[in-house]
N, CA, C and O atoms as a printed pandas DataFrame, in Angstrom:
     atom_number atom_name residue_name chain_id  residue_number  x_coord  y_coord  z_coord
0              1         N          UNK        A               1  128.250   38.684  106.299
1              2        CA          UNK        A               1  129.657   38.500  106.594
2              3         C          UNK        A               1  129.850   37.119  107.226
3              4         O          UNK        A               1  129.094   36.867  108.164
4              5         N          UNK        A               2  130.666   36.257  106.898
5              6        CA          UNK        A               2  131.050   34.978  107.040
6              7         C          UNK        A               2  131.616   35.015  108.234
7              8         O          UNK        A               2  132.186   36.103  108.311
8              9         N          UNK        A               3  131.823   34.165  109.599
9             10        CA          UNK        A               3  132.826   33.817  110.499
10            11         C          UNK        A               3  133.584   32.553  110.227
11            12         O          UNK        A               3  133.007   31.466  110.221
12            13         N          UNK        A               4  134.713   32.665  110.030
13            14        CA          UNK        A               4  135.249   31.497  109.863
14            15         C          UNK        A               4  136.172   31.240  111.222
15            16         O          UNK        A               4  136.336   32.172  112.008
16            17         N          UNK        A               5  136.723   30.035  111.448
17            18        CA          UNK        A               5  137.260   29.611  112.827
18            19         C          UNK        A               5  138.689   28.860  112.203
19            20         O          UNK        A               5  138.506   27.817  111.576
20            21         N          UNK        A               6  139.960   29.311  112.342
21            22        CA          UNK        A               6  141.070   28.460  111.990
22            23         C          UNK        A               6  141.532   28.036  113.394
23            24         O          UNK        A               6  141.858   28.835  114.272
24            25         N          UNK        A               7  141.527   26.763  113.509
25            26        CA          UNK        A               7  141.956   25.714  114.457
26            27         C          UNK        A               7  143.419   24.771  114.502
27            28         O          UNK        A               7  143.858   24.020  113.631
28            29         N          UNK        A               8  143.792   24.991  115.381
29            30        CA          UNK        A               8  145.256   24.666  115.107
30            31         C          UNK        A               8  145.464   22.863  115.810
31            32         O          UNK        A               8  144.994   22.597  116.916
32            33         N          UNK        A               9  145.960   22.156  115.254
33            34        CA          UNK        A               9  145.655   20.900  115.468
34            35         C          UNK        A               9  146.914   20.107  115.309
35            36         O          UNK        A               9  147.855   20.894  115.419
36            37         N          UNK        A              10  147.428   18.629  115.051
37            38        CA          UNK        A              10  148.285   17.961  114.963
38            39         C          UNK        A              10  148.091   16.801  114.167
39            40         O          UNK        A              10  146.928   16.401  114.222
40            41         N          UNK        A              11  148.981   16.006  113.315
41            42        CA          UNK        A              11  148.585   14.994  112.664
42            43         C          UNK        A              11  147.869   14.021  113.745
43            44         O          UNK        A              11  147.993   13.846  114.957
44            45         N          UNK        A              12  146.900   13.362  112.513
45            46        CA          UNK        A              12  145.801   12.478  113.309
46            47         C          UNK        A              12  145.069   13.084  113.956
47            48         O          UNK        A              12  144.246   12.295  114.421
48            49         N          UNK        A              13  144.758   14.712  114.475
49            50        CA          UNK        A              13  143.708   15.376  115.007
50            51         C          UNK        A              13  142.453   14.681  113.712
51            52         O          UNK        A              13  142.664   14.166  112.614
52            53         N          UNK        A              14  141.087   14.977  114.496
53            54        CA          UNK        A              14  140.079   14.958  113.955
54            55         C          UNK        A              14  139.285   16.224  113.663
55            56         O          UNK        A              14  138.256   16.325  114.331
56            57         N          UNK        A              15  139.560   17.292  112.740
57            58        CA          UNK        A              15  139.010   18.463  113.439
58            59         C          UNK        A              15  137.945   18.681  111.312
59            60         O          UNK        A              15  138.246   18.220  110.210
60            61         N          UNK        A              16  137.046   19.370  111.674
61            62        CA          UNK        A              16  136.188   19.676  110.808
62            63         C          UNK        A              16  136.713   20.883  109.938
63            64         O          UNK        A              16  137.362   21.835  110.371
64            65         N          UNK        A              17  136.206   20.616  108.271
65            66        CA          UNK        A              17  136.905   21.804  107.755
66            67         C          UNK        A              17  138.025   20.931  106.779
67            68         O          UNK        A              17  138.139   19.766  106.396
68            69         N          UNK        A              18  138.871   22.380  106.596
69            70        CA          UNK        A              18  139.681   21.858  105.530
70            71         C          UNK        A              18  141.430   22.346  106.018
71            72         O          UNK        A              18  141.451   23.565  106.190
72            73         N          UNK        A              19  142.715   21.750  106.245
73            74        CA          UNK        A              19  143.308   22.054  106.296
74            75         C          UNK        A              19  144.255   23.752  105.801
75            76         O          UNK        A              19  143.851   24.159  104.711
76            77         N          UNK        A              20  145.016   24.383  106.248
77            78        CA          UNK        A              20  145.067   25.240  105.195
78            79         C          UNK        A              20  145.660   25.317  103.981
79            80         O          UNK        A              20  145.481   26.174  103.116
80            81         N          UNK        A              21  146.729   23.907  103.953
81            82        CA          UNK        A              21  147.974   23.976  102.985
82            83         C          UNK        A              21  146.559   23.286  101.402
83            84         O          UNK        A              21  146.797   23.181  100.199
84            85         N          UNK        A              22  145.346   23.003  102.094
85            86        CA          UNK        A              22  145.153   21.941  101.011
86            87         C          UNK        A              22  144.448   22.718   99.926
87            88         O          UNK        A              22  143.609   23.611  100.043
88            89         N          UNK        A              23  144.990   22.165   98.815
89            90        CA          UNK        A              23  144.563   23.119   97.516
90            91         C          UNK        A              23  143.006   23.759   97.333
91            92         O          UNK        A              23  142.521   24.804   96.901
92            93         N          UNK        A              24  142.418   22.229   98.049
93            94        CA          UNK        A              24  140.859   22.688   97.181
94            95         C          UNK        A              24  140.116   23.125   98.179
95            96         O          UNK        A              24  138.898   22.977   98.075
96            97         N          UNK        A              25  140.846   23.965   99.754
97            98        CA          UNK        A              25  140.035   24.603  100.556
98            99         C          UNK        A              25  138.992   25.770   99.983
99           100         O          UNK        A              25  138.555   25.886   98.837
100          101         N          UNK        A              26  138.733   26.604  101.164
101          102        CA          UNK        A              26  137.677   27.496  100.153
102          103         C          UNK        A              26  138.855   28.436  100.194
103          104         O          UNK        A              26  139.942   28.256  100.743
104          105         N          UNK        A              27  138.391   29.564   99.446
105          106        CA          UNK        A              27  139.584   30.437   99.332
106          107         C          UNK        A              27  138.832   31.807   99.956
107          108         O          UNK        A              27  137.690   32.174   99.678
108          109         N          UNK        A              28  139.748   32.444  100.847
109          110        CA          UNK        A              28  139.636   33.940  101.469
110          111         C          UNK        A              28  140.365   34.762  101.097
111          112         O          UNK        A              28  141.230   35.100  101.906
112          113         N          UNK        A              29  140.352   35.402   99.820
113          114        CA          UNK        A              29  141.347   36.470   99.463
114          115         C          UNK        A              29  141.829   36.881  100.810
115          116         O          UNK        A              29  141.033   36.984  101.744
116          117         N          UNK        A              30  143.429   37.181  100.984
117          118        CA          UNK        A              30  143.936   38.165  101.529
118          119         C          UNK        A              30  143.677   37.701  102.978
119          120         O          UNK        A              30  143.647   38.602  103.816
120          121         N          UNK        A              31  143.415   35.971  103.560
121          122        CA          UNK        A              31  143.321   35.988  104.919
122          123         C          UNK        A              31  144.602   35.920  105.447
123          124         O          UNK        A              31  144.975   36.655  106.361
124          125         N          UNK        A              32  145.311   35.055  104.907
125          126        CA          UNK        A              32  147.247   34.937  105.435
126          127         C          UNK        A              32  147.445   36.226  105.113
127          128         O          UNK        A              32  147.786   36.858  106.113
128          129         N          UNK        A              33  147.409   36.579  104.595
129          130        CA          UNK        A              33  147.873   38.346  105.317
130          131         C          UNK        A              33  147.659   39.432  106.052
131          132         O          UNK        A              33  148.406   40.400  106.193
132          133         N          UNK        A              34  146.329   39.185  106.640
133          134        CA          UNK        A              34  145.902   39.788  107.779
134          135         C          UNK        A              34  146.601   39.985  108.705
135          136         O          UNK        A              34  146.833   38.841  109.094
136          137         N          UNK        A              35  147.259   40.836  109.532
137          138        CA          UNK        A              35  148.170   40.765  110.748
138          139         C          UNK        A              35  147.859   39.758  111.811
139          140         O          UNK        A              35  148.552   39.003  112.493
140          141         N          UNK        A              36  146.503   40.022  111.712
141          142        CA          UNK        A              36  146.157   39.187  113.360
142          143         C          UNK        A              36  146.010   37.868  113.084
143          144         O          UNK        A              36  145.535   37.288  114.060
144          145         N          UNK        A              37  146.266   36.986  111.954
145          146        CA          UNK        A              37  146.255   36.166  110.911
146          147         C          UNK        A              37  147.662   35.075  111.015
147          148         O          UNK        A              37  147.899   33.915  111.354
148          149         N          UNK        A              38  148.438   36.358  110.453
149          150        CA          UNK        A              38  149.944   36.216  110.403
150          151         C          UNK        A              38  150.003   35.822  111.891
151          152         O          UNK        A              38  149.811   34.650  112.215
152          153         N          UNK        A              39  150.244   36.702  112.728
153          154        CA          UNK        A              39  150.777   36.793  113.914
154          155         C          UNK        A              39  150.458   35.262  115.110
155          156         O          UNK        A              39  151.094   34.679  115.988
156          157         N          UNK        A              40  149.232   35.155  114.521
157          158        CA          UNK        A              40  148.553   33.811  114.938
158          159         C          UNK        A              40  149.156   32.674  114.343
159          160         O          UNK        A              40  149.427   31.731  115.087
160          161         N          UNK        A              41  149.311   32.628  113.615
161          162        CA          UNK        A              41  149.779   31.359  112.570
162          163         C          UNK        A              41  151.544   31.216  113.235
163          164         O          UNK        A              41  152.025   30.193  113.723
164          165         N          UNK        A              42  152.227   32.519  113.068
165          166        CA          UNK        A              42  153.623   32.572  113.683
166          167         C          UNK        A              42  153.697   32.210  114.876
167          168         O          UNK        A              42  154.718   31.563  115.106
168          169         N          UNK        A              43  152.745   32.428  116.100
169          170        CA          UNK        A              43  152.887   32.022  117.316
170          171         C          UNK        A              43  152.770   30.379  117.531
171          172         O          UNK        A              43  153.126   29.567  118.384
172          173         N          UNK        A              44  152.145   30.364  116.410
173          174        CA          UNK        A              44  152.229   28.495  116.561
174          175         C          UNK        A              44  153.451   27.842  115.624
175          176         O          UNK        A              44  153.570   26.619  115.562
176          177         N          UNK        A              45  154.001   28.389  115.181
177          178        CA          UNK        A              45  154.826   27.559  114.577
178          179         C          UNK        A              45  154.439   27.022  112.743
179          180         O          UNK        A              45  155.140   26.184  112.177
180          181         N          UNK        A              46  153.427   27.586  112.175
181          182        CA          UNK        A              46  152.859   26.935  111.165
182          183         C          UNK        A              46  153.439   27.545  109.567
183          184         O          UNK        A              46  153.365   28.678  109.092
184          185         N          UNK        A              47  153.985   26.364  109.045
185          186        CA          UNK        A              47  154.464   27.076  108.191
186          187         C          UNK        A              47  155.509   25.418  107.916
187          188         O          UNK        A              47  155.815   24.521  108.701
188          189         N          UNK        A              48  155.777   25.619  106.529
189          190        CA          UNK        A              48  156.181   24.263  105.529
190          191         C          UNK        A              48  157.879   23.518  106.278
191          192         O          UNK        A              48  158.428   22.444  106.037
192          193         N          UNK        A              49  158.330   24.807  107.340
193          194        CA          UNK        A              49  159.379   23.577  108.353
194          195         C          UNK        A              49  158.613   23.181  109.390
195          196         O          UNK        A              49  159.383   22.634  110.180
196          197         N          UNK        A              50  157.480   23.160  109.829
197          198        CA          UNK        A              50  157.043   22.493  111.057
198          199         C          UNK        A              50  155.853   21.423  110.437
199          200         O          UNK        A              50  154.726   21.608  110.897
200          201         N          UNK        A              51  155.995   20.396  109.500
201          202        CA          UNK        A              51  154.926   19.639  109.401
202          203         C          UNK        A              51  154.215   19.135  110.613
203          204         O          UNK        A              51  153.181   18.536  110.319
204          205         N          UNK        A              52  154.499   19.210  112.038
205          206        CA          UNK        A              52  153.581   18.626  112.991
206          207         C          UNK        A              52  152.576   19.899  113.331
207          208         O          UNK        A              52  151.718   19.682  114.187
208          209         N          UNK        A              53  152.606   20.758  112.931
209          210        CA          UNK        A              53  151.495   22.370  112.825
210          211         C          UNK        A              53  150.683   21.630  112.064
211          212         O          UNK        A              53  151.040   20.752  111.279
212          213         N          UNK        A              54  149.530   22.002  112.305
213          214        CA          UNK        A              54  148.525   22.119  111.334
214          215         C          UNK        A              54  147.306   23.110  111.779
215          216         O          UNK        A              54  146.927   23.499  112.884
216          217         N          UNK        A              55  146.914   23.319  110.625
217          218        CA          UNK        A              55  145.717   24.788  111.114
218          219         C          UNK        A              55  144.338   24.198  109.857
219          220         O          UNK        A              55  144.433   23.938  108.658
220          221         N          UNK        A              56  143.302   24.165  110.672
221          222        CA          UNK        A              56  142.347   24.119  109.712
222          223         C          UNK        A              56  141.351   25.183  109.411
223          224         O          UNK        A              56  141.058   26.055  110.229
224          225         N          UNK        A              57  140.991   25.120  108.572
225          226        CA          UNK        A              57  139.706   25.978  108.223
226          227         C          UNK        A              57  138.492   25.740  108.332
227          228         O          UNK        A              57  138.021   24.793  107.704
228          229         N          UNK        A              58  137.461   26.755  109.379
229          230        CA          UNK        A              58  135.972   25.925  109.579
230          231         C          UNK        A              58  135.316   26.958  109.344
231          232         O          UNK        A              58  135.408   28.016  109.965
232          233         N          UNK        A              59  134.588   26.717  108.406
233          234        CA          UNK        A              59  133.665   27.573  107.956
234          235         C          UNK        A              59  132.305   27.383  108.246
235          236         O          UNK        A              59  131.510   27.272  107.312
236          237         N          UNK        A              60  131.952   27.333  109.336
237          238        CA          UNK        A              60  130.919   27.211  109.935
238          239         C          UNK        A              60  130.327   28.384  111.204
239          240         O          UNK        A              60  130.682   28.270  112.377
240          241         N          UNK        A              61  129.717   29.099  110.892
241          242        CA          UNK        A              61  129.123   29.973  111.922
242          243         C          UNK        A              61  128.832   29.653  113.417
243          244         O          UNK        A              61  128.803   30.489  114.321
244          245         N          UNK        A              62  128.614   28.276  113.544
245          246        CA          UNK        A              62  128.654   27.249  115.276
246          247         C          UNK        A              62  129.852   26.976  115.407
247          248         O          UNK        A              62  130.399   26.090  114.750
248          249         N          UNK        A              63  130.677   27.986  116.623
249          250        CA          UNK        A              63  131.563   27.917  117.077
250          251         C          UNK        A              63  131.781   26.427  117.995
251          252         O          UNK        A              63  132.900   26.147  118.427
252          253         N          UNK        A              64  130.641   25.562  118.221
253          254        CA          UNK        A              64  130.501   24.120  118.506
254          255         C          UNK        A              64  131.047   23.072  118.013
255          256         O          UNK        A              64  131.048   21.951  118.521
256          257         N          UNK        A              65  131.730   23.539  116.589
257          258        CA          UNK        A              65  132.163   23.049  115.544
258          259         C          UNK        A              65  133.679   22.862  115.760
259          260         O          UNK        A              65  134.410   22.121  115.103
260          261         N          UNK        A              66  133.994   23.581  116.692
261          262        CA          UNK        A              66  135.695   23.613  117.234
262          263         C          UNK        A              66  135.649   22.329  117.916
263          264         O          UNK        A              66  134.601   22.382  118.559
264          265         N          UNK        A              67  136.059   21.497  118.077
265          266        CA          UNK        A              67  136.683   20.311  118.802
266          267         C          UNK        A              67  137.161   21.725  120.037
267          268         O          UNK        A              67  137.496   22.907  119.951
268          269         N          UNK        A              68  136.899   20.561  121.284
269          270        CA          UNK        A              68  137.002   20.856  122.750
270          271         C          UNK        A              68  138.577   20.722  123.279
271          272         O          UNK        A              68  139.085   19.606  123.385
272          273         N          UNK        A              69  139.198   21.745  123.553
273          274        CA          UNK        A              69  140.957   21.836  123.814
274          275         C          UNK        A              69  141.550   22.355  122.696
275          276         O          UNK        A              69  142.685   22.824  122.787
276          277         N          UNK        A              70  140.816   22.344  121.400
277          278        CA          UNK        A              70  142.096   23.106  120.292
278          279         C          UNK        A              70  142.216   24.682  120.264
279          280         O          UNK        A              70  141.245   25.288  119.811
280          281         N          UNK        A              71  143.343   25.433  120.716
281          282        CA          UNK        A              71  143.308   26.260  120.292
282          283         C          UNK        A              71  142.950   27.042  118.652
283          284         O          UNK        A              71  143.285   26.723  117.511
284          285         N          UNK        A              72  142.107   28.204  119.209
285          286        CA          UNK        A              72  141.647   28.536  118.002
286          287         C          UNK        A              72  141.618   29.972  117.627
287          288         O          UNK        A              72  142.149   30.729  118.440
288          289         N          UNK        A              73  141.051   30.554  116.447
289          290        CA          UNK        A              73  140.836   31.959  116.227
290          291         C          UNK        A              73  139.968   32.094  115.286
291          292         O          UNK        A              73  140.069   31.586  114.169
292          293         N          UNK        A              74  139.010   32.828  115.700
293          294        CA          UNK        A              74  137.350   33.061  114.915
294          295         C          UNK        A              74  137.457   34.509  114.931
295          296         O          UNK        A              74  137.756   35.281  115.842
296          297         N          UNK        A              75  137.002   34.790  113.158
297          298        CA          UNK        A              75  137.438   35.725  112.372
298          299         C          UNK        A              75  135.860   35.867  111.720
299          300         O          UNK        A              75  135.099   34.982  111.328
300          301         N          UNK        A              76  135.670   37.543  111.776
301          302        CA          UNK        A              76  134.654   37.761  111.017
302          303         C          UNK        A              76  134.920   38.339  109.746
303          304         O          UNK        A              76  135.851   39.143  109.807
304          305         N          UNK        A              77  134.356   38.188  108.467
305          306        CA          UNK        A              77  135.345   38.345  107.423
306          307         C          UNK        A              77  134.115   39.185  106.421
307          308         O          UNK        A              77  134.408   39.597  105.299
């Protein structure tokens, strides 16, 4: 089972991974619809009227991999 880490960030952040809007991320059937998913993503604001949101995708099992201050949410999948 994979952990992945979506990190919520701002233009010009430096954060590892792949944005979520961007086409050729990896793909997680059925993760934006997860409640605890949704609910996360809504509390920040993320979504195609707030271009200063951004959320990335880290697919990396070393939670070390988060840049230091970004809020985040690590998901076992």
């Amino acid at each position: 089972m994979p952990t992945i880490h979506l990190v919520s960030a701002a233009p010009g952040d430096t954060v590892p991974g792949h944005e979520l809007a961007d086409p050729d991320r990896p793909q997680y059937p059925g993760l934006l619809e997860r409640p605890d998913v949704a609910a996360w993503l809504d509390a920040l604001g993320y979504g195609p009227d707030n271009p200063d949101e951004l959320v990335y995708l880290v697919s990396d099992d070393d939670p070390t991999a988060i840049p230091s201050g970004f809020a985040h949410l690590s998901l076992t999948l």
